[in-house]
Structures are given as C-alpha cells and as structure tokens.
C-alpha positions as CSV (number, residue, x, y, z in Angstrom):
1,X,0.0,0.0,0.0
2,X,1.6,3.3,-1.0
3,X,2.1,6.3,1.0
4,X,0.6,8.5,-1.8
5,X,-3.0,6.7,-2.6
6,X,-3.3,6.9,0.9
7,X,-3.3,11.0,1.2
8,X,-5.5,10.3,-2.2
9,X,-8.3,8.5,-0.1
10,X,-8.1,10.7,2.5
11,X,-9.0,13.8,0.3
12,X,-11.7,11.8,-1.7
13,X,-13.2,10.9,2.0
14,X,-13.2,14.3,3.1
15,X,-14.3,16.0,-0.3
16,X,-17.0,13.4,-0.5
17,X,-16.0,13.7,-4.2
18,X,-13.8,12.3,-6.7
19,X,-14.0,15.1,-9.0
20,X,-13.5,17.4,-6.6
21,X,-10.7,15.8,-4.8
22,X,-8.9,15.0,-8.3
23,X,-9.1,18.9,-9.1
24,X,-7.3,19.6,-5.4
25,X,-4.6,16.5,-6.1
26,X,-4.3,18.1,-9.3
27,X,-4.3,14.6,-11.4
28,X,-7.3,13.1,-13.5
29,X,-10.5,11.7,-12.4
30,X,-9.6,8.6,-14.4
31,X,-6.7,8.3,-12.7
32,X,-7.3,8.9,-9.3
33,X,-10.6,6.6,-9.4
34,X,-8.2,3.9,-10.9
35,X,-6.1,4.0,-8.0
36,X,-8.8,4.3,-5.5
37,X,-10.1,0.6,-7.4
38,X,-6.8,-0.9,-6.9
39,X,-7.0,0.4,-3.4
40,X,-10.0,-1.7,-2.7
41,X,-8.5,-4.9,-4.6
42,X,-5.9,-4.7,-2.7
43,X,-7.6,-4.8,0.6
44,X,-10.7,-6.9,-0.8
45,X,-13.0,-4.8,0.4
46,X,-14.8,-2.0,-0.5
47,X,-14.6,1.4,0.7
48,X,-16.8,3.4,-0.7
49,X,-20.4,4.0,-1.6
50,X,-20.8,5.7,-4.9
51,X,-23.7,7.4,-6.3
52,X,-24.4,10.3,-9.3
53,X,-23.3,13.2,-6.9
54,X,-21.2,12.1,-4.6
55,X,-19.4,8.9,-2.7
56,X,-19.8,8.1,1.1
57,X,-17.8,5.4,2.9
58,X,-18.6,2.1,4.1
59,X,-17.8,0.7,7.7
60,X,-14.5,-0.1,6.5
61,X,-14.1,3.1,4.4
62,X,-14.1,4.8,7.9
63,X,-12.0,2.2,9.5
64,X,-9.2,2.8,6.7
65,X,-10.2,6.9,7.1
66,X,-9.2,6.6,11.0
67,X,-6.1,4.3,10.3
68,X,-5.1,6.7,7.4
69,X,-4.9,9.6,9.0
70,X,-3.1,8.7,12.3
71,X,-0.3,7.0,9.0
72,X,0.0,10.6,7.7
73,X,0.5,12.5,11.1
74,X,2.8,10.1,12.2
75,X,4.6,10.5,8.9
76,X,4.5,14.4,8.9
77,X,5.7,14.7,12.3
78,X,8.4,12.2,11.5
79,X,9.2,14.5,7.9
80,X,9.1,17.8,10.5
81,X,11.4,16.2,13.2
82,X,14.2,15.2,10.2
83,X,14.3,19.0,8.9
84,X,14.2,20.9,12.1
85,X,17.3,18.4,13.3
86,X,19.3,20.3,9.8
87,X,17.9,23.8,11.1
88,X,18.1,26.4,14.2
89,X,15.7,24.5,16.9
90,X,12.5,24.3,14.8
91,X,9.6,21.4,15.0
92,X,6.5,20.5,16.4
93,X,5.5,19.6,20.3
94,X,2.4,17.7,20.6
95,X,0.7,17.8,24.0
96,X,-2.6,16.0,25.3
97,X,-4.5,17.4,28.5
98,X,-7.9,17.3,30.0
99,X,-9.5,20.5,30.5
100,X,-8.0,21.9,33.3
101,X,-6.4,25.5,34.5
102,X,-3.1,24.2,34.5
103,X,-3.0,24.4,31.0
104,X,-1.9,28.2,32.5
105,X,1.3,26.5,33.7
106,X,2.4,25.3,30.3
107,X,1.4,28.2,28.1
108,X,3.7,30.0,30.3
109,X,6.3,27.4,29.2
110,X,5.4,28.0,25.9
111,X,5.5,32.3,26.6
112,X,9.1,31.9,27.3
113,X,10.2,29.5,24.7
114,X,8.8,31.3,21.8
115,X,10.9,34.6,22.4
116,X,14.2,31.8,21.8
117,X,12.9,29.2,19.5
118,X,10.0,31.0,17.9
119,X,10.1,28.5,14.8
120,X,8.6,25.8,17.5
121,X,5.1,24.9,16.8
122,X,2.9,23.5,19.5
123,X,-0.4,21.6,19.1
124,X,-2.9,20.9,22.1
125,X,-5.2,17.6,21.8
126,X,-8.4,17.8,24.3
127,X,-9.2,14.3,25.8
128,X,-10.2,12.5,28.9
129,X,-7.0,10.3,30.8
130,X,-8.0,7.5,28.7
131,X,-8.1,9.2,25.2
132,X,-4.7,11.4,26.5
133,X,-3.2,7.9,27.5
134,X,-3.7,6.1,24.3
135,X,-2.5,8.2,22.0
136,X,0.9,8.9,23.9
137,X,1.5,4.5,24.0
138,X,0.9,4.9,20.0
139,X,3.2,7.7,19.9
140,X,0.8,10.6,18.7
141,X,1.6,12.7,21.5
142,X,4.8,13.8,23.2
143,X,3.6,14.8,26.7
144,X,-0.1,13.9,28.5
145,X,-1.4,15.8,31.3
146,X,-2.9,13.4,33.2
147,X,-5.2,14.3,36.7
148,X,-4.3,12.5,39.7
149,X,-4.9,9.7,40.3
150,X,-3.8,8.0,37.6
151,X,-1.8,4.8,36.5
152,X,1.6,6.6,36.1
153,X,3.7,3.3,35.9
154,X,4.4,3.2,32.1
155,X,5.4,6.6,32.3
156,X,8.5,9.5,33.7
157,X,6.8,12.4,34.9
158,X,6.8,15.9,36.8
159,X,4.4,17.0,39.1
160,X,3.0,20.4,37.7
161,X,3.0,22.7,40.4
162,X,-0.9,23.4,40.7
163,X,-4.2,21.9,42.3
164,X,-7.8,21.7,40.6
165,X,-10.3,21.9,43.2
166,X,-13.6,20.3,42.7
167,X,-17.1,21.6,43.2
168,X,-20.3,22.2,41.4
169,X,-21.9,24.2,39.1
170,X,-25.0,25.6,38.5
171,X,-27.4,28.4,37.8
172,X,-27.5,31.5,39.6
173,X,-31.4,31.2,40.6
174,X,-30.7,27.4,42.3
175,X,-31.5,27.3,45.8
176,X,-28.1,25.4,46.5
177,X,-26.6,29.1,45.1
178,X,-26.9,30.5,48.2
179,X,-24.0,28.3,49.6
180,X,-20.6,28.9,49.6
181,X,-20.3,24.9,49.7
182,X,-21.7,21.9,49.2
183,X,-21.6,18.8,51.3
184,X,-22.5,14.9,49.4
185,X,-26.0,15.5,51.7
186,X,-26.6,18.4,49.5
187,X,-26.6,16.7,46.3
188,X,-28.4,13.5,47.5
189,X,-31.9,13.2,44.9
190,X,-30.7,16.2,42.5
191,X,-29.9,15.5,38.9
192,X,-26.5,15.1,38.4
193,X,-24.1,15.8,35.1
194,X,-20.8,14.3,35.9
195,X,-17.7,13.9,33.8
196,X,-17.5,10.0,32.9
197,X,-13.5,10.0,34.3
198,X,-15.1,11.0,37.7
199,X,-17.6,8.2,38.2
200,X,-15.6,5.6,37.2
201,X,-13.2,3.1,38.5
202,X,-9.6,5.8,38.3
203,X,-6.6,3.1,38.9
204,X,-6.5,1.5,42.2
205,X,-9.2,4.4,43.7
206,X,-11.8,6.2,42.6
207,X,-11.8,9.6,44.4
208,X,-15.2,10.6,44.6
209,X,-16.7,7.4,45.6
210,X,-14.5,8.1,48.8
211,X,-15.7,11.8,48.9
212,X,-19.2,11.0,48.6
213,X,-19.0,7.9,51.0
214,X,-22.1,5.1,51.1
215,X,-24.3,6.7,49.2
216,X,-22.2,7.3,45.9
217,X,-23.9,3.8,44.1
218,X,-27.7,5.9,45.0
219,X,-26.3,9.3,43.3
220,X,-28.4,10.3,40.8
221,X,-26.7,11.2,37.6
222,X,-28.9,11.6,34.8
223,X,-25.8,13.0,32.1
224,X,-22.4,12.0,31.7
225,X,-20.0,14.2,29.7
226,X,-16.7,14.7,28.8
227,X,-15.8,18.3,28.1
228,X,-16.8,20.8,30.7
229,X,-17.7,23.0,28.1
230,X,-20.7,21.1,26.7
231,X,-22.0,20.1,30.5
232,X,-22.5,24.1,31.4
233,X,-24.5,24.2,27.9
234,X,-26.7,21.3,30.1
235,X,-26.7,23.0,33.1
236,X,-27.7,26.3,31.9
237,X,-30.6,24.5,30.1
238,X,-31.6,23.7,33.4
239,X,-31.1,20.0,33.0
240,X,-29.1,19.4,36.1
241,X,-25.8,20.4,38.6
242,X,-22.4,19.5,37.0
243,X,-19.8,18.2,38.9
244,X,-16.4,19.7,37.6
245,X,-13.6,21.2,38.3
246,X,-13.1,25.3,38.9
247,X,-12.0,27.7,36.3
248,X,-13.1,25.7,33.2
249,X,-16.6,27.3,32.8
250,X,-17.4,30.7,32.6
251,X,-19.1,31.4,36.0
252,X,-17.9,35.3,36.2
253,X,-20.4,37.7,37.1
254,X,-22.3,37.9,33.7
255,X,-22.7,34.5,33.6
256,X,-26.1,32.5,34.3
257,X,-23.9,29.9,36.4
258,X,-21.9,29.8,39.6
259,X,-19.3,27.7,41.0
260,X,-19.1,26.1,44.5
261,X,-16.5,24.0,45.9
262,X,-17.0,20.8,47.8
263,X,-16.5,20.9,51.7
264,X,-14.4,18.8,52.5
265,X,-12.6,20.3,49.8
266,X,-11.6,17.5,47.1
267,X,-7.9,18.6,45.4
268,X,-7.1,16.8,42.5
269,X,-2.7,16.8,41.5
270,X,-1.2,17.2,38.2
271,X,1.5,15.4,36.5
272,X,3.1,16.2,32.9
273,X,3.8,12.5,31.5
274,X,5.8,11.2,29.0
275,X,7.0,7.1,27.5
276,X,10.0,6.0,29.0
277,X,12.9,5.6,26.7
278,X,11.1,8.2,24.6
279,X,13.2,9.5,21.7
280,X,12.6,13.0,21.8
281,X,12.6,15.5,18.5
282,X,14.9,18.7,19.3
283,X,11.7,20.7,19.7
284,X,10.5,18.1,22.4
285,X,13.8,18.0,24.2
286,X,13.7,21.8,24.7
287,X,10.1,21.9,25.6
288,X,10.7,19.0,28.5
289,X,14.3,21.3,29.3
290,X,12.0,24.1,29.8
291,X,9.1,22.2,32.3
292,X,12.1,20.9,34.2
293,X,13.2,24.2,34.9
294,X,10.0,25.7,35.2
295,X,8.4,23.4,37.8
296,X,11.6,23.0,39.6
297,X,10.7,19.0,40.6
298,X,13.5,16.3,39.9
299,X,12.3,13.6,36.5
300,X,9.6,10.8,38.3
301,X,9.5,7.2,37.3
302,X,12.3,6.4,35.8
C-alpha cells in the first residue's frame, strides 16, 4: 500500500467527491478513481459507496479513514522532526490534557520558549485520561497531562505545580446558590451531570466514591460528559448540577452559572507524563528542558 493513494483517499473521504478531490490533487478523475479501485482490490473490500453526486464510505471506508490519518500525522511529524534536526531549533511539540487551569502553567512554558525558538510549533489535543493515554502508547503525542490519580507506571513524569479543586456548578437562581459549599448530603436526589473520568473506577481508587462515602452507588446522575464546556450548555438549560472542576466554565459575574467548591474540599494533582525511553525531536527536548526548569521537581519514574 503506497504512502501516496493513501493521502488520495483521505481527500476523496473528506471531499465526498472524486471530481472534486482530483481537481485539489491536481491529477485526472480517471486516474485517481483507478487507483482508488486498486486500493480496494488490494484490501478486498470496498470502501466506498458511490452514487451520481457524490461517494460516502462504508464501515470499513471509515475504519481505513481513522487508520489513514493517524499513518499521515505520524509520517508528517516524522518528515518535520528530520528537517528541524538540519535547522536552528524548529519542530512541532504535541501535548494531550484534559480541561484543566493548569494548562496556564504550560502556556507559560510555551510564553518563554517562543521569544528563543519561535520556529517551535505547539499543538494541544483535548481528551479524557483514557483518550490522552492512548494516543501517547501509539506515539501521537509527546507529553499527556494526566489528573491524579492516575496509573503513572508506564510513564516519567513531573508534578506540575498546581491543584484543581472540585465543586459544582449551576445556575445563579438554584437554591443550593446561596451556599458557599456543598456537602455529598446536598446533592443526594438532584440531577446530576458528571464527567465519565469522575464516576468511574480511576486506577487503584476512585476519588469521589470516597468523597461521597455510602451513598455514591444511590447518586443520581442523569448526564455523563466529557468536556466541561458542553456540561455548562446542560446546566444552563436547566437540566441538572455539573460536577467539575473550577476555572473551566465561565461562572464570572455575567454568567447564568456559579461555581461552588465541595466541603471537605476534594484537590485533584497534576502530572506532565511522558513514554520511558522516549526518543525526543529537538523541539521536544527543549520543551521538557524548559518544564524541568520551570516546575523545579526532579524527573519521576524512571
């Protein structure tokens, strides 16, 4: 399977067109269908559902899609890692996090590198521990951020110097507003929306199981979500109290929604993760150089 047809899928799947992909490859339509064919006899199956107007793929159309594109990133970030090595201190740093204000420490980082390495290019993917987690084993990521606890066995890592406290939000006009916290008795029988990393089994314990006590398993959460953003959306539509961490959601003073913490308070730690034995680009190295010196903690794990 060549390199090239698969960039020439790719654009086909995301055009929806072979015409109009062809015109953007700048080859034939005859040619590019005839390799998309011999793409499909090669694999015996077929990928793609073709009508008058346009093409759509098939189960394994979107399977290949997936595959495809984590094939190209990992070959462009292999291509930029090879140049910036022949150049002043160039490349790209790929870093996975949850949503969390920390991300405060490593823009920082990032402040200060770009007035000496400025040709240093830095891309954030959003994702829960498990998404972050999997795409640093398959080498898509350089560093995870990864919210304690967490299974940190497979990894080296420094403790980010900064704490997300937990609480809950909700709108302005809820009776529980008038609090400055709120206890697990509070939130007995009220319609929960809780991030699906916080109810579930977290590595050896799961935090708010202990925080809540007995009653956890008679919680009733009627919304699970993963990106804080998308819970306030629920909560603002009334649907429920979102448990989450602070400084995510806007809850400043023209906002519908308010933030309380939990009493006792519940802390979650920080950790910036990376492999062990990780080969680093020259971008990467600097970036880590940087955290190191930055967050002052000696290398974990290793």
């Amino acid at each position: 399977m060549e390199f090239r047809v698969l960039r020439y899928f790719l654009h086909v799947a995301r055009e929806g067109s072979i015409t109009k992909a062809a015109d953007f490859l700048h080859v034939t339509q005859p040619t590019l269908s005839r390799q998309l064919k011999d793409l499909e006899l090669e694999l015996g199956k077929k990928l793609f559902i073709r009508s008058s107007h346009s093409i759509t793929l098939t189960e394994e159309g979107m399977l290949l899609r997936k595959r495809a594109e984590e094939i190209v990133h990992m070959i462009d970030k292999l291509e930029s890692e090879f140049i910036a090595m022949e150049e002043t201190i160039s490349g790209d740093v790929y870093i996975g996090s949850g949503e969390t204000d920390a991300m405060r420490k490593i823009a920082q980082v990032v402040k200060d590198l770009q007035v000496r390495y400025p040709n240093i290019r830095y891309h954030l993917y959003s994702g829960n521990e498990d998404d972050v987690s999997e795409r640093l084993d398959r080498g898509l990521l350089d560093f995870g951020i990864l919210i304690e606890p967490a299974d940190l066995s497979k990894y080296n890592y420094i403790n980010i110097p900064a704490k997300d406290v937990w609480g809950v939000i909700m709108r302005n006009d809820s009776t529980l507003a008038d609090k400055n916290t709120i206890q697990a008795s509070d939130l007995q029988n009220l319609p929960l929306i809780c991030s699906r990393q916080a109810i579930k089994q977290t590595y050896s314990k799961n935090v708010f199981a202990d925080w809540f006590g007995e009653d956890f398993d008679k919680l009733n959460v009627v919304t699970t979500y993963n990106l804080a953003y998308n819970a306030a959306i629920m909560v603002d539509e009334g649907i429920g109290y979102a448990i989450t961490l602070d400084k995510i959601v806007n809850t400043s003073c023209d906002s519908n929604l308010c933030f309380r913490p939990l009493e006792p308070r519940l802390e979650s730690g920080l950790n910036i993760v990376w492999k062990k034995h990780q080969v680093f680009s020259a971008a990467a190295e600097v970036f880590l150089k940087e955290v190191q010196a930055k967050f002052s903690h000696p290398i974990s794990g290793m």
